[in-house]
OpenMM code with the backbone's topology and positions (N, CA, C; nanometers):
from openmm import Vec3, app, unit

residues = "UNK UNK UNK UNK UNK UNK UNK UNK UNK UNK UNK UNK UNK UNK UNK UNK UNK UNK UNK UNK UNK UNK UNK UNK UNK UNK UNK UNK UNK UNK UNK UNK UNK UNK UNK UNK UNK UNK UNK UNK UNK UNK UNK UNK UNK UNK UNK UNK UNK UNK UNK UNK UNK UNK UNK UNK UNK UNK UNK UNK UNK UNK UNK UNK UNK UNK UNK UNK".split()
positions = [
    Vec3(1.9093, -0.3945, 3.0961),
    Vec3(1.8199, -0.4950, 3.0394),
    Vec3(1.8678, -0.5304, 2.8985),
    Vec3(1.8879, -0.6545, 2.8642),
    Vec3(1.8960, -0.7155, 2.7513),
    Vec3(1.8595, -0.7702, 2.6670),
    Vec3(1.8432, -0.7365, 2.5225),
    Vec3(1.7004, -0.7577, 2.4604),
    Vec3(1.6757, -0.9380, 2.4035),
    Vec3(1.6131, -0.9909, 2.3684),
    Vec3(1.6441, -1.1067, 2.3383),
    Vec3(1.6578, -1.1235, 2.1858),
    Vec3(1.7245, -1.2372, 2.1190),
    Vec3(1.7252, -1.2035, 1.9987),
    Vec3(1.6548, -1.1943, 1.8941),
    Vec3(1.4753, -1.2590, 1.9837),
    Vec3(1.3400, -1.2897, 1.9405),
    Vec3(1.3105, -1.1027, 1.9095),
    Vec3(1.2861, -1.0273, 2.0348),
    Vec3(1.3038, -0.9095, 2.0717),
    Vec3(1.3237, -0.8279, 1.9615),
    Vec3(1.4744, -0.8428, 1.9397),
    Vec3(1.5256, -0.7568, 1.7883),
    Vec3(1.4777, -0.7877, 1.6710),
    Vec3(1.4201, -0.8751, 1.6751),
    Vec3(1.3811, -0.9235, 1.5298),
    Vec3(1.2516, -0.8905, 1.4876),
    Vec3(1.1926, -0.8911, 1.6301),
    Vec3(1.0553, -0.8386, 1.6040),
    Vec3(1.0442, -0.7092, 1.5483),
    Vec3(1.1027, -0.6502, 1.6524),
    Vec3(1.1389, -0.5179, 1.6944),
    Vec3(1.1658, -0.4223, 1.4744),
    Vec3(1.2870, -0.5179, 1.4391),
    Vec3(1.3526, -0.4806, 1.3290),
    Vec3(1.2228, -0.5351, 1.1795),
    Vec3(1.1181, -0.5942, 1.2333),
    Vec3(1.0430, -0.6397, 1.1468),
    Vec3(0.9328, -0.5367, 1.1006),
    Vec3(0.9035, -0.4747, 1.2515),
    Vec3(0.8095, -0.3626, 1.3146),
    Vec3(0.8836, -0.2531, 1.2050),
    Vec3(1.0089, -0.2256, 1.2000),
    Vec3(1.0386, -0.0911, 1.1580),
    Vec3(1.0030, -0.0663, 1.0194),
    Vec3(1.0451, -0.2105, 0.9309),
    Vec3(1.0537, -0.2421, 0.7902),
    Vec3(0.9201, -0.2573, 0.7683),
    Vec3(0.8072, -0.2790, 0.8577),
    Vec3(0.6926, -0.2818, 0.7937),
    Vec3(0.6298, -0.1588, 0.7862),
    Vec3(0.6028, -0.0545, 0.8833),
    Vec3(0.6142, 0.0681, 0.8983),
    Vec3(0.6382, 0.1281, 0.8020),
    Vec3(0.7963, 0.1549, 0.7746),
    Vec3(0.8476, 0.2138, 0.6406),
    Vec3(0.8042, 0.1870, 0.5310),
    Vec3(0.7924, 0.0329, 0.4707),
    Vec3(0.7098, 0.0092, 0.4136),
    Vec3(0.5355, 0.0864, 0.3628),
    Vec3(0.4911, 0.1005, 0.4651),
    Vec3(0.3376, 0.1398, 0.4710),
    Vec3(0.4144, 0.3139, 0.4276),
    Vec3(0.4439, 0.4199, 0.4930),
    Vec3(0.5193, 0.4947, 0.4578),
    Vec3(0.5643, 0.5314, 0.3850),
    Vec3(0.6064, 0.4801, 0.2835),
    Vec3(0.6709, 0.5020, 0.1355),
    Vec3(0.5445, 0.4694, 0.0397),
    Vec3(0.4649, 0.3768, 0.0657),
    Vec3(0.3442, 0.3500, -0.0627),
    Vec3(0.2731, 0.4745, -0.0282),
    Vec3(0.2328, 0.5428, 0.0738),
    Vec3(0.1700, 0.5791, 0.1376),
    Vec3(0.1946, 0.7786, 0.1065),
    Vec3(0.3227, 0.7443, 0.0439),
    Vec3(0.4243, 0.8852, 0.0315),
    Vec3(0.4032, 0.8801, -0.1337),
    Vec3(0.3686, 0.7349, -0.1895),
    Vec3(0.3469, 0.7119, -0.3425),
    Vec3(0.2550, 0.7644, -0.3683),
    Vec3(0.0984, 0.7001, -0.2715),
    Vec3(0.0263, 0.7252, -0.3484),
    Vec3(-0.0687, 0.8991, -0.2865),
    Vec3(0.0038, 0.9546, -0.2284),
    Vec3(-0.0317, 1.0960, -0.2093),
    Vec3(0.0490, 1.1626, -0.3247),
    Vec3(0.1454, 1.1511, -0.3575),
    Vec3(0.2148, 1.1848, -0.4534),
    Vec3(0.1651, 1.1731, -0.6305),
    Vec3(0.0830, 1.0512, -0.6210),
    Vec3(0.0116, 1.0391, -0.7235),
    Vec3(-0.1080, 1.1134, -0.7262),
    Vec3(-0.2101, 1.1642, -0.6325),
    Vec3(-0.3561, 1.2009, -0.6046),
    Vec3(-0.2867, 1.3297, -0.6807),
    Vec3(-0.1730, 1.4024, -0.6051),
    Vec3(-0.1084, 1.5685, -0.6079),
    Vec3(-0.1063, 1.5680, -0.8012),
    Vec3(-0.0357, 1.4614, -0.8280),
    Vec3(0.0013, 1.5040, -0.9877),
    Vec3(-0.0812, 1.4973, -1.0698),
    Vec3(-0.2252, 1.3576, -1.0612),
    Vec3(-0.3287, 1.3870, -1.1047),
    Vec3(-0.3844, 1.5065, -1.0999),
    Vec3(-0.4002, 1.6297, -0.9435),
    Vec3(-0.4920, 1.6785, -0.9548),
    Vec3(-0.4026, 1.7827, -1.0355),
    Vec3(-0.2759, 1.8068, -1.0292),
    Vec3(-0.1982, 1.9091, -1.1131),
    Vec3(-0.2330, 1.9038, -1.2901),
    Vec3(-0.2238, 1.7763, -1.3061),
    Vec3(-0.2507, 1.7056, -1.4732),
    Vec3(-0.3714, 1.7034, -1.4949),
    Vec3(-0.4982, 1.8644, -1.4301),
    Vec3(-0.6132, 1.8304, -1.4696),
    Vec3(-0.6942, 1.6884, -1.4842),
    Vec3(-0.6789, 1.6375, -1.3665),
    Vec3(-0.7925, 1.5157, -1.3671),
    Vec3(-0.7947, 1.4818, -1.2282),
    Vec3(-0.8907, 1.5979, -1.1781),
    Vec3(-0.9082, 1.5964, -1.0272),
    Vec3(-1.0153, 1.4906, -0.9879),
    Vec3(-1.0813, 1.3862, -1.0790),
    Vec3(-1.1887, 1.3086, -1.0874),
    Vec3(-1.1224, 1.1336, -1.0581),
    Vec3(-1.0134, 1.2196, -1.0960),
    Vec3(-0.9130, 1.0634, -1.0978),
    Vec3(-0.8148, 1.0485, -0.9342),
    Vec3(-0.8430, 1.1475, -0.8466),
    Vec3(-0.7534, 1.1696, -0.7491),
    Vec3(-0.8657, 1.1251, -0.6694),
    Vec3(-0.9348, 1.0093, -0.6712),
    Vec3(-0.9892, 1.0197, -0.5277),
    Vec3(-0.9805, 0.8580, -0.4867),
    Vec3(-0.9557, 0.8311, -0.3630),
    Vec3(-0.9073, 0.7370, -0.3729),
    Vec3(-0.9603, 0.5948, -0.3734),
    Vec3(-1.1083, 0.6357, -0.4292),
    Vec3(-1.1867, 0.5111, -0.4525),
    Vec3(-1.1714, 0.4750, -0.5515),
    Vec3(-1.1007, 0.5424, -0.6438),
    Vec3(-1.0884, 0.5216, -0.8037),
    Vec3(-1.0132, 0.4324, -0.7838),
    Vec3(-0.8937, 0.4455, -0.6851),
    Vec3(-0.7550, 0.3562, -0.6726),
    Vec3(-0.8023, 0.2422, -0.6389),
    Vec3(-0.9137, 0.2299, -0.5736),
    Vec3(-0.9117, 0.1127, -0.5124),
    Vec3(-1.0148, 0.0230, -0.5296),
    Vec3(-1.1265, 0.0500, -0.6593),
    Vec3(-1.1630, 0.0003, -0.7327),
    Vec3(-1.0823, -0.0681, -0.8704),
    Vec3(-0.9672, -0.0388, -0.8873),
    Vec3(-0.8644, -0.0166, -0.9936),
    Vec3(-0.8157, -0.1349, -0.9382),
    Vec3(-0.7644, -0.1551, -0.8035),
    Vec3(-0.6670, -0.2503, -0.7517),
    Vec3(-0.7617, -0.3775, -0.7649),
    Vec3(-0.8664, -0.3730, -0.7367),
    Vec3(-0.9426, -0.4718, -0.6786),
    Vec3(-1.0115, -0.5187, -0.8274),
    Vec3(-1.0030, -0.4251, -0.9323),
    Vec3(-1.0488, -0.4709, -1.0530),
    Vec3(-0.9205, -0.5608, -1.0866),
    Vec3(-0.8078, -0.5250, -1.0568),
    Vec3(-0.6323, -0.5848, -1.1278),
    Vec3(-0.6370, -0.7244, -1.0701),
    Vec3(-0.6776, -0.7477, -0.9189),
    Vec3(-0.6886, -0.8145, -0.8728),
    Vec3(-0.7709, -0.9895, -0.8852),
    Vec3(-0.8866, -0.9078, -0.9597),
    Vec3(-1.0199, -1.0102, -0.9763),
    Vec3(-0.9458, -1.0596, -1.0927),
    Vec3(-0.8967, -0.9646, -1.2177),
    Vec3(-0.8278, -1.0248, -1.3386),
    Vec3(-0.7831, -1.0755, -1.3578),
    Vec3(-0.6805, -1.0732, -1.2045),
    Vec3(-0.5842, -1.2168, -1.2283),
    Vec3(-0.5736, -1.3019, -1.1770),
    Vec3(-0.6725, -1.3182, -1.0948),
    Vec3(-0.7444, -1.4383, -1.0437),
    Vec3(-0.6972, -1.4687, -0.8902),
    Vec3(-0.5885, -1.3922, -0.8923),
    Vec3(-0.5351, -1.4137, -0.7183),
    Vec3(-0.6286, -1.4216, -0.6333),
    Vec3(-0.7645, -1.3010, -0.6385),
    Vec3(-0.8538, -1.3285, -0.4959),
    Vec3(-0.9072, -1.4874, -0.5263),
    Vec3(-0.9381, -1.5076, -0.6271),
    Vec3(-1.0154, -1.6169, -0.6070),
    Vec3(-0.9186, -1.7981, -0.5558),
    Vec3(-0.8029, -1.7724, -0.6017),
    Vec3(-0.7060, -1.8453, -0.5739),
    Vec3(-0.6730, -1.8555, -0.4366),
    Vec3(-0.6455, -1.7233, -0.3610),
    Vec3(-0.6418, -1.7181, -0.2219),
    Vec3(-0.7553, -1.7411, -0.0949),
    Vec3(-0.8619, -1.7385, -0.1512),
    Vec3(-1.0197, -1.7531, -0.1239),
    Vec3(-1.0407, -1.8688, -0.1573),
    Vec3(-1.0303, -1.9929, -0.2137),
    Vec3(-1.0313, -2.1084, -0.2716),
    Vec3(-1.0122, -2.2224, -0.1133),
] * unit.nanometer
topology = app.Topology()
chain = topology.addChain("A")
for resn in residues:
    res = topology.addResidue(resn, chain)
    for name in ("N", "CA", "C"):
        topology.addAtom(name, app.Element.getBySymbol(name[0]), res)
C-alpha cells in the first residue's frame, strides 16, 4: 500500500504537533518542579499559570482582536 502525498503530510503534521504539545508540556512541568524547589510551592499550581497567560493575553489585546 502506498501512501498518498496528502497522507504524509498529514501524517508529518500529526507528529510536529504532538512534539510540539510535548516539549511545552516537558517546560512547563519543569517549571512547577523548580518553583516548588525555589520555595514557592504557591506558585506551582497550575492555575496561577493560567490566570497569568490569560492576564498577558487580555493586555495585549489579542483576545479581543481575535473575538472581534
Amino acid at each position: 500500500m502506498v501512501m498518498r502525498e496528502q497522507d504524509k503530510h498529514f501524517l508529518w503534521s500529526l507528529f510536529v504537533a504532538l512534539s510540539v504539545i510535548l516539549v511545552w508540556k516537558g517546560i512547563w512541568e519543569g517549571m512547577y518542579e523548580l518553583l516548588e524547589w525555589a520555595g514557592l510551592p504557591q506558585l506551582a499550581d497550575p492555575f496561577v499559570f493560567l490566570f497569568i497567560g490569560f492576564a498577558m493575553l487580555t493586555f495585549s489585546g489579542i483576545i479581543f482582536k481575535e473575538f472581534d
